[in-house]
N, C-alpha and C positions, 0 to 999 in steps of 0.2 A: 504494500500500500504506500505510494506516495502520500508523504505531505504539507504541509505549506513551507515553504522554507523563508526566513527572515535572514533579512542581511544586515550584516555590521555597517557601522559608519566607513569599512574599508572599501565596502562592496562585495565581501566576502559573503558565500551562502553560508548558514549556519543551521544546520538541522534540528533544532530545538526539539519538536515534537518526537522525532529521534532516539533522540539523548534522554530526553525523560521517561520513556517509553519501556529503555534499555534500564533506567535507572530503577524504575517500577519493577520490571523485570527479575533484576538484582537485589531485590527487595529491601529495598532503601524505606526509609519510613515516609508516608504518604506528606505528612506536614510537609519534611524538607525538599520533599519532590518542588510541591504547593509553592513554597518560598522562593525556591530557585526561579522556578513559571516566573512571577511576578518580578524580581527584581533582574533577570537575566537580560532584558532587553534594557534597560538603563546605565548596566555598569560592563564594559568589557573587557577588565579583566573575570569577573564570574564566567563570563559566554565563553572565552575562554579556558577556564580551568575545564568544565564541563567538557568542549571539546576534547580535552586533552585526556579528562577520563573515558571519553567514550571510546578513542582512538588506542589507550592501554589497556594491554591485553595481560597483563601481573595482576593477582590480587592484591598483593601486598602495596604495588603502587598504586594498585585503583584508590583503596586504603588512605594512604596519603595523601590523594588530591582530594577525597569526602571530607579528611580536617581540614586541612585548608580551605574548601568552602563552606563549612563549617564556619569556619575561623570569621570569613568573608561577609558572610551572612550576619552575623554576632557583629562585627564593625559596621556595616549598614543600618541593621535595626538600631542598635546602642549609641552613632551618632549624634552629638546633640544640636539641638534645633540654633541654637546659640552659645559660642565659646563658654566653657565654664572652668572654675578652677579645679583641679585634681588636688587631692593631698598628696605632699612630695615626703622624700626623707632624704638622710643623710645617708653619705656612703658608707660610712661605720653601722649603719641600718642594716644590710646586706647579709652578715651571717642570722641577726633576731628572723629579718623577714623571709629566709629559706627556711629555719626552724620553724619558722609561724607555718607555714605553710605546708609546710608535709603533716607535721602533727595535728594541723587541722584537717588535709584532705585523708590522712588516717581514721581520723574519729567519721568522717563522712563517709568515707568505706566500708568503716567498717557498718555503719544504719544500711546503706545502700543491699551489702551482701546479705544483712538481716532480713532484709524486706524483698528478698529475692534477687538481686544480683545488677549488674551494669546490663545486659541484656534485658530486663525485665523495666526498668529503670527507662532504658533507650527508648521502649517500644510507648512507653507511659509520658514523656517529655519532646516525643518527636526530634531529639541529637541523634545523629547516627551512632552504631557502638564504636567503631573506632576513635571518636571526637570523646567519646565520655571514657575509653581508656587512655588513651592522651590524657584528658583532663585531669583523670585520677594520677596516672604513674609521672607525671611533668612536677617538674619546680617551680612555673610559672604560677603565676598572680590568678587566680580566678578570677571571672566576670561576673559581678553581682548578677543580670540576666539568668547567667545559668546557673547561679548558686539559690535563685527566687526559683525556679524552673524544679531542681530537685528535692529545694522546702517541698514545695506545693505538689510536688508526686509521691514524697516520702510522707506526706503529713505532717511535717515539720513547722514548728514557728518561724517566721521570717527570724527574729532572734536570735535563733540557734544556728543560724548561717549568715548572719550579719559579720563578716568577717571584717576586720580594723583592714585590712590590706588588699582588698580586693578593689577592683578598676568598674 
């Protein structure tokens, strides 16, 4: 079945219908199908990555371009409408806020694997699993977004994942 094909601003066709179709297919969670839809004709590096998953034939790279749009998708949404301040730290900050952060995404681990696991989690928050085992096994900073995301899957109080270091 053909079907419609959209072009970049290069002129490029880009098989959108395609690529989602494949990503349904691959049974990626319906949400972030939904999301991609919607924001892939405005931004092109997404149309892009997309391409680029649909063109790799590794799971494990497939894998990697799903956080990365992940990633992409979360900077998009979380954009603010007007510059705002962040809270900053010091670079003597650096070892507190890698301990902060393991030992908080531990304790969040471990609720998550109580309440049935990162897979069960995934399919309840619409993140793909790869993006929520990145998000677990990483040093990085969490994104309140998806730390509100898995309160509200886990039952949790926003509270108890109000994290002092998260972006």
């Amino acid at each position: 079945m053909n079907y419609p094909q959209i072009q970049d601003d290069r002129g490029n066709d880009l098989h959108v219908l395609d690529i989602l179709n494949e990503m349904r297919s691959a049974k990626l969670e319906g949400a972030f199908i939904c999301s991609l839809m919607e924001i892939c004709q405005r931004y092109e590096g997404v149309r892009d990555l997309m391409e680029m998953w649909f063109e790799e034939s590794d799971k494990k790279e497939r894998d990697k371009i799903i956080v990365d749009l992940q990633e992409a998708l979360d900077d998009i949404i979380e954009a603010p409408q007007k510059p705002e301040e962040r809270p900053s730290f010091r670079f003597d900050d650096f070892k507190n806020l890698t301990r902060d952060v393991l030992e908080f995404k531990h304790f969040l681990r471990e609720e998550v694997d109580r309440q049935g696991g990162i897979t069960k989690l995934s399919h309840k928050i619409g993140i793909p699993q790869p993006s929520l085992s990145r998000f677990f096994n990483s040093k990085s900073v969490p994104r309140r977004t998806t730390l509100y995301k898995i309160a509200k899957a886990l039952n949790l109080p926003e509270s108890m994942v109000g994290f002092k270091w998260s972006r």
